[in-house]
ZAKOL-547339 format. One record per residue (C-alpha): residue number from 1; residue in one letter; x, y, z. Coordinates in steps of 0.05 Angstrom, whole numbers. Layout:
N
{i: NUM, aa: A, px: X, py: Y, pz: Z}
...
This chain:
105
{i: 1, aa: X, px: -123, py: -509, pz: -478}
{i: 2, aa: X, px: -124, py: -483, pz: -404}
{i: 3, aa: X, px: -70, py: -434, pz: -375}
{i: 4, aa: X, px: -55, py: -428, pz: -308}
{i: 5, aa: X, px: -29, py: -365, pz: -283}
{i: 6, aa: X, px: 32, py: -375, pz: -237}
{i: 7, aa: X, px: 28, py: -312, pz: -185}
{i: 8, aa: X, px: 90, py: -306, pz: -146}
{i: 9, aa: X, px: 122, py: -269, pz: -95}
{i: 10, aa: X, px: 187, py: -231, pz: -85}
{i: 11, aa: X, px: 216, py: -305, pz: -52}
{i: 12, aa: X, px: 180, py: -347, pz: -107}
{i: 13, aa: X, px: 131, py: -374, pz: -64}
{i: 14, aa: X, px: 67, py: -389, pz: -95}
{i: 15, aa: X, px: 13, py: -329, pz: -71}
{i: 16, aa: X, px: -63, py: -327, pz: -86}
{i: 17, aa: X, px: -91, py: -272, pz: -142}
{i: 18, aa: X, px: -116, py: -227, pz: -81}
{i: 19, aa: X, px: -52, py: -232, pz: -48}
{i: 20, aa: X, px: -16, py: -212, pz: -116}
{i: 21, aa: X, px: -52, py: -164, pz: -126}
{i: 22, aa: X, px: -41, py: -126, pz: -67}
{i: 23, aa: X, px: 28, py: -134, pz: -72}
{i: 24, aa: X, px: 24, py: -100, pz: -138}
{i: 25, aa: X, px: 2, py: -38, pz: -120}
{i: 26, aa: X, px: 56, py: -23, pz: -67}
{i: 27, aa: X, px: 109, py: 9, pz: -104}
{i: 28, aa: X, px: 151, py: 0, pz: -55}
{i: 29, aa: X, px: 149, py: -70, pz: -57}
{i: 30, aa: X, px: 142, py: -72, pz: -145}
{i: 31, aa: X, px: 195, py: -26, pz: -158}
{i: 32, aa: X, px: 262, py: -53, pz: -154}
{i: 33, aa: X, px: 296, py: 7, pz: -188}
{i: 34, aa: X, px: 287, py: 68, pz: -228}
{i: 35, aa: X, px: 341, py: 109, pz: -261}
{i: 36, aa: X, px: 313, py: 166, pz: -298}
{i: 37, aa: X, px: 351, py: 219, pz: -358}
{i: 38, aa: X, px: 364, py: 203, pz: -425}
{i: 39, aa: X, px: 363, py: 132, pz: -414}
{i: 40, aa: X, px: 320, py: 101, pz: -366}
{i: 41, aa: X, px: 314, py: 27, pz: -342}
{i: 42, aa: X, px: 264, py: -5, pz: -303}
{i: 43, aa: X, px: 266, py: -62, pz: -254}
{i: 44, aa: X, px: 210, py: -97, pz: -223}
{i: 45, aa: X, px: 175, py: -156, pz: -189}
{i: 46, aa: X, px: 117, py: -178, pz: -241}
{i: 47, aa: X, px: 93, py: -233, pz: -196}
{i: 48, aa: X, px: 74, py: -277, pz: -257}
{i: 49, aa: X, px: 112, py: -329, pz: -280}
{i: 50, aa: X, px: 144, py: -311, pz: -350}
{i: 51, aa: X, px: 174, py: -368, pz: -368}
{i: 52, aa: X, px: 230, py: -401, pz: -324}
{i: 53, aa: X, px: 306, py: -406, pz: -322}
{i: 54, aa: X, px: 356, py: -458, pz: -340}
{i: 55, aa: X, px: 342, py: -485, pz: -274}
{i: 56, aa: X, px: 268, py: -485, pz: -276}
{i: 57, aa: X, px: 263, py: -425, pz: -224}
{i: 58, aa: X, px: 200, py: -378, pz: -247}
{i: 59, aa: X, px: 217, py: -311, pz: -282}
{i: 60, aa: X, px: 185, py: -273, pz: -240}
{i: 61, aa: X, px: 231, py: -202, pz: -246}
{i: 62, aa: X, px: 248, py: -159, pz: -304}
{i: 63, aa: X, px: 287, py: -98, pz: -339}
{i: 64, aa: X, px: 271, py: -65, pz: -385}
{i: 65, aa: X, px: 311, py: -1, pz: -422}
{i: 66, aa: X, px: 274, py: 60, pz: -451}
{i: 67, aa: X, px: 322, py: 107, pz: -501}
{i: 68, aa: X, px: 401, py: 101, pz: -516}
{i: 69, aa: X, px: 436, py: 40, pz: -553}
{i: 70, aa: X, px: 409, py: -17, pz: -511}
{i: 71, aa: X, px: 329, py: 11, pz: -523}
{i: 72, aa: X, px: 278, py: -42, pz: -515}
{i: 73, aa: X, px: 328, py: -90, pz: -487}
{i: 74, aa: X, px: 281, py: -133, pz: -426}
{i: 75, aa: X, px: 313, py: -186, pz: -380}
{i: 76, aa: X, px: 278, py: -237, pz: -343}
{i: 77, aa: X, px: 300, py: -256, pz: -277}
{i: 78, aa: X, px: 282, py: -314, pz: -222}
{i: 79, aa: X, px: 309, py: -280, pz: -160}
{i: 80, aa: X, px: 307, py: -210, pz: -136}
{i: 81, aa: X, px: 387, py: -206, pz: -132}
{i: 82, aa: X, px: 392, py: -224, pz: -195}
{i: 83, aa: X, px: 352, py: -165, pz: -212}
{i: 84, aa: X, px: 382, py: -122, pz: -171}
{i: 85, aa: X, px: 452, py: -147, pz: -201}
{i: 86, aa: X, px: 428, py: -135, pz: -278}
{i: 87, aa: X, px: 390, py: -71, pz: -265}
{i: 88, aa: X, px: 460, py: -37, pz: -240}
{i: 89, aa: X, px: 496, py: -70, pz: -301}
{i: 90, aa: X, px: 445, py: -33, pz: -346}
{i: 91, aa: X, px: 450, py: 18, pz: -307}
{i: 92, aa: X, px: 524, py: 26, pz: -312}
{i: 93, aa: X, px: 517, py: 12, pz: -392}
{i: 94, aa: X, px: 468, py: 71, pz: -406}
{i: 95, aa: X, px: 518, py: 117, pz: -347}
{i: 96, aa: X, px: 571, py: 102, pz: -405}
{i: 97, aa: X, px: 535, py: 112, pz: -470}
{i: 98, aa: X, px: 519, py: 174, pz: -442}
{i: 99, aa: X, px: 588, py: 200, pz: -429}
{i: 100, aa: X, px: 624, py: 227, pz: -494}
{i: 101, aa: X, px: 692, py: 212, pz: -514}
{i: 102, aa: X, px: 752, py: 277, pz: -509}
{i: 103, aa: X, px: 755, py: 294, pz: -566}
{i: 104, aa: X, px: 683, py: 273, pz: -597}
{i: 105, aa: X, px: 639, py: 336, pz: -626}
C-alpha cells in the first residue's frame, strides 16, 4: 500500500517537498514557542499531515511537554491559533505545577 505524504504550510495550503523543506529549516517560521526551566513545552509547525481533526482540517501543529506532571503529553493541532492557544494553556499548567503551596516542605 502507497502513502502519500501531505506537506503543508502554516495556512494549510498544500506546498511541494522542496518548498517544505525550506520552510523547515527557518526557525523562525517552525517554532511557534519555547518555554524553557523545569518544565519545557514545545510548539511547532510539522508541515506533515498527522492525522486530521473532527472537521477533516490536517494536523499540521503540535505540543509537546518535556518534565513535570503533564511529561510526554503531545497535542495535535490544524491551525496555528490553535497552537498558539494550547501552547500558553500548557504553558500556564507547567507555570503552576511549578509553584509550591504555603505551607508545603
Amino acid at each position: 500500500m502507497k502513502t502519500e505524504i501531505d506537506w503543508r504550510d502554516k495556512q494549510g495550503e498544500s506546498i511541494s517537498f522542496e518548498k517544505w523543506t525550506e520552510l523547515l529549516n527557518d526557525n523562525t517560521y517552525r517554532v511557534i514557542g519555547l518555554t524553557g526551566g523545569k518544565i519545557r513545552v514545545s510548539t511547532v509547525w510539522l508541515g506533515i499531515s498527522h492525522g486530521q481533526n473532527d472537521k477533516g482540517a490536517p494536523l499540521i501543529f503540535e505540543t509537546m511537554v518535556f518534565g513535570g506532571p503533564d511529561d510526554g503529553e503531545c497535542v495535535r493541532y490544524a491551525t496555528e491559533k490553535e497552537a498558539v492557544r494550547g501552547h500558553l494553556l500548557r504553558r500556564k499548567r507547567a507555570y503552576k505545577s511549578t509553584m509550591k503551596v504555603k505551607g508545603e516542605p
